[in-house]
C-alpha positions in Angstrom: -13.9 -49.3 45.7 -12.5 -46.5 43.5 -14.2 -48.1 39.9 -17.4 -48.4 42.4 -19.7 -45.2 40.3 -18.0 -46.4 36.9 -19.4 -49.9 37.4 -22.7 -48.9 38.9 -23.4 -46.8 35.6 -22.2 -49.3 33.6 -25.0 -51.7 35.1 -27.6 -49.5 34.5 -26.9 -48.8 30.9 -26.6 -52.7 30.8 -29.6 -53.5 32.3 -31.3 -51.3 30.2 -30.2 -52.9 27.3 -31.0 -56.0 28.8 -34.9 -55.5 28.8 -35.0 -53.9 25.3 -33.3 -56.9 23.9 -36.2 -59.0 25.9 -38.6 -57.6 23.7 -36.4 -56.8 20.5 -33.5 -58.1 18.8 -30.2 -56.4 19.2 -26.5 -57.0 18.9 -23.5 -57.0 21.2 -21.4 -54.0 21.3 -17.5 -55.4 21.2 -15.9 -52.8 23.3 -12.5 -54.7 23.4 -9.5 -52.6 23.5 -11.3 -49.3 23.3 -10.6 -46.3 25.0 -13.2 -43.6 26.4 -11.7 -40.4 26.5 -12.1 -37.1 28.8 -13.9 -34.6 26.5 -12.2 -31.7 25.3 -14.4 -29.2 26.8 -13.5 -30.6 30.2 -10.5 -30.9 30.0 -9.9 -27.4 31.2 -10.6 -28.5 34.6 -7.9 -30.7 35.2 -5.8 -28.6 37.8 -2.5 -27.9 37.7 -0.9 -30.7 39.5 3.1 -29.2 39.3 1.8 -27.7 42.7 1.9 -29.4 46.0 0.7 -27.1 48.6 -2.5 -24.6 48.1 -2.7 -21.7 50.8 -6.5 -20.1 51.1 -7.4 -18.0 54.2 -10.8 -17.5 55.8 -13.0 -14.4 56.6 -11.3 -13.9 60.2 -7.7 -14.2 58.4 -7.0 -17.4 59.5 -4.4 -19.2 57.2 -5.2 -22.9 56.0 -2.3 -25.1 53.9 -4.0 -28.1 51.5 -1.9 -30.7 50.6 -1.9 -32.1 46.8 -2.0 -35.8 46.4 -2.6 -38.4 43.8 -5.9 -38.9 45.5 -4.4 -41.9 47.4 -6.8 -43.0 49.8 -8.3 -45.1 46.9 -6.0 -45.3 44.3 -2.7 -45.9 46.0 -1.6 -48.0 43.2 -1.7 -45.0 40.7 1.7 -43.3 39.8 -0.3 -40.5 38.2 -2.9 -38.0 38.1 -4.0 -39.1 34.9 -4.2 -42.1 33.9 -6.3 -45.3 32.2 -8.7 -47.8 34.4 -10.2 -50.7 33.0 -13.7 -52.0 32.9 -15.8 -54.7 31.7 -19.1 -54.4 29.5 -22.1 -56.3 30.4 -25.6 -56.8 28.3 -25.7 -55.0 25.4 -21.8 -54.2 25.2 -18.8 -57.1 26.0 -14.9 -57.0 26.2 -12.7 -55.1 28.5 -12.2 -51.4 27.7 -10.5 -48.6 28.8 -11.7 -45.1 30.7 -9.5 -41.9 31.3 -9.4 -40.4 34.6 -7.9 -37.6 36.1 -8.3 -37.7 39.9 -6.7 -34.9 42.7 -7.4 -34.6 46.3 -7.2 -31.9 48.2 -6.0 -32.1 52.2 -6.2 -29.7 54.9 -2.7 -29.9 56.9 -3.9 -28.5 60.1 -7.7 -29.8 60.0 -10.0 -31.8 58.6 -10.8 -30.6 55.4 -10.5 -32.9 53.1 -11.7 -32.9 49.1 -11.5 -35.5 46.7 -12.1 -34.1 42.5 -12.7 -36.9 40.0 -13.5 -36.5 35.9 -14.0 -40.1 34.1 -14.0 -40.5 30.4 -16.9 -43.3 30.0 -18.8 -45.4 27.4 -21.2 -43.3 25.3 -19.3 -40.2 25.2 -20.1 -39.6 28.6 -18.0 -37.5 30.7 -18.2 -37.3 34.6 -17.5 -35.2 37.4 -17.6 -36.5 41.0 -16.6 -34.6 44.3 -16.4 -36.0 47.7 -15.6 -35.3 50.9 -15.2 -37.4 53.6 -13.4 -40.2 51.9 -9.8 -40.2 54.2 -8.6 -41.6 57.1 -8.6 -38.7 59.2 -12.2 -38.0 58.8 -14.2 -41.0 58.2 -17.5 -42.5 59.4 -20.2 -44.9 58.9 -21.9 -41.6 56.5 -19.3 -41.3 54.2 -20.7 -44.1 51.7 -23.6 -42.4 52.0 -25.0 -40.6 48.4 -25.9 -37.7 49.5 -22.1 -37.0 50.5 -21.0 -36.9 46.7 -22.1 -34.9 44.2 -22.0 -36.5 40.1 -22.4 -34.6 37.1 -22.9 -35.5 33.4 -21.3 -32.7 31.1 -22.7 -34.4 28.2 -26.1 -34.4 29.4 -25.8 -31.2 31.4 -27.4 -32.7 34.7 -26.7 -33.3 38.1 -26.9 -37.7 38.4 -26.1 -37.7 42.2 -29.3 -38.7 44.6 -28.7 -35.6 46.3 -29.2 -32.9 43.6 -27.2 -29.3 44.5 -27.5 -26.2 42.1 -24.7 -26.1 39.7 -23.7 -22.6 38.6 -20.8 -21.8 35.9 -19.0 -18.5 36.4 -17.3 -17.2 33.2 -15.0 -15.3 35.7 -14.5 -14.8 39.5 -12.2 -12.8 41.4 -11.3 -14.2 44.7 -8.3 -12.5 47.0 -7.6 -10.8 44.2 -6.7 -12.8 41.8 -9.0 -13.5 39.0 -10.0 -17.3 37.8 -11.9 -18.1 34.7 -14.6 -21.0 34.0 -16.0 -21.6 37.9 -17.7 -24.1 38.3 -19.9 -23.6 41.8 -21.8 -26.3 43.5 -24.4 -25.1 45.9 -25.8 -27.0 48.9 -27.5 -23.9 50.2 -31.4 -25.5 50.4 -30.2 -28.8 51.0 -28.0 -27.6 54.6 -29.6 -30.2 56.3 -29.4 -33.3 54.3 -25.7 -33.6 53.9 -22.4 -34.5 55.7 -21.1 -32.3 58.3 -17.8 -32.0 56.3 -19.7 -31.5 52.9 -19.4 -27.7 52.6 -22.6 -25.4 51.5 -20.7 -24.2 48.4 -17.3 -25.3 46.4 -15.7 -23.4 43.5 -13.6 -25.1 41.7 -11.9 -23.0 38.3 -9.8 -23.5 35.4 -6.8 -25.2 35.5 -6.7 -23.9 39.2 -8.4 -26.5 40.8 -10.3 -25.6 44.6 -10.1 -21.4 44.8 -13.0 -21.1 47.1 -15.3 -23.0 50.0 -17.9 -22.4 52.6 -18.5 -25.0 55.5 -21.1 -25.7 57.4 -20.2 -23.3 60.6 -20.2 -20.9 58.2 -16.7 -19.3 57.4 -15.1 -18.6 54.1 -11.9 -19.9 52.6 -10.7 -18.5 49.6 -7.7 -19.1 48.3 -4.7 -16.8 48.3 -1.6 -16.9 45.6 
């Protein structure tokens, strides 16, 4: 399940290439042994992972603990945050290569918030960020396969390659419980409220090294967090 978006991508650039080699000739790819990197401007977003507990409060002053985790729900078998996953070309590229991921989750201790932050280095210099969630055990149901409960975006191409398409603001700055972050990036559900998941918030901030700083869910409250 975890490879699930890698692969899907990889199918459509392969079936792409499939039809254009229908009508012209074209040569393999050889992918063997290669190794699809993060890209250096993203790299900023990795988070700090040396924490293991994030504290943000909401607008009435109630206090919410996240747990950091290794984002084990799918990826139990992963010692690290970052690390390499394999995958296989198809059509127009062949052999078994190599894609850099760095993948956190963030869990609520007392409820059932419950986010899961993704960036894959993949063929074609392409470098993704997905968000989820509903993926855990605590909070899942029959929606949470569901597109419109994850949100995809290309850096290379600067677009949004989800089926449900949110605004996507960057922030050079924000200051949040008074403490300023640096390079936001803000993902806005705010004219889609009523096609997504009830534990898909309206907005997430996620910053700089930092990781999740900021949140708004459905009922409407604010969590920001507090250092």
């Amino acid at each position: 399940m975890k490879h699930f978006q890698l692969n899907k991508y990889l199918f459509l650039v392969s079936f792409i290439g499939i039809l254009c080699c229908t009508f012209t000739s074209c040569e393999v790819e050889d992918i063997s042994g290669k190794h699809y990197y993060i890209s250096n401007e993203v790299r900023k977003y990795m988070a700090d992972t040396t924490q293991k507990y994030i504290d943000m409060v909401d607008n009435v002053q109630m206090k919410e603990r996240f747990k950091i985790e290794k984002n084990y729900y799918f990826s139990i078998e992963e010692p690290n945050y970052l690390y390499f996953s394999t995958f296989t070309g198809a059509g127009t590229i062949s052999g078994v290569a190599y894609s850099e991921i760095f993948s956190i989750a963030y869990k609520s201790v007392l409820n059932q918030y419950y986010f899961r932050f993704r960036i894959t280095g993949n063929y074609d210099n392409e470098t993704m960020l997905e968000v989820k969630w509903c993926e855990d055990s605590y909070n899942f149901s029959k929606n949470d396969f569901d597109d419109n409960n994850r949100f995809e975006y290309n850096f290379r191409t600067k677009k949004v390659t989800s089926k449900l398409k949110p605004k996507v603001i960057f922030h050079d700055s924000l200051t949040i419980a008074e403490t300023t972050y640096f390079d936001i990036i803000e993902i806005d559900y705010s004219s889609k409220k009523g096609k997504i998941n009830e534990n898909t918030p309206i907005k997430t901030y996620f910053a700089k090294n930092a990781g999740l700083i900021k949140f708004v869910p459905k009922e409407g409250i604010v969590l920001e967090r507090i250092e």
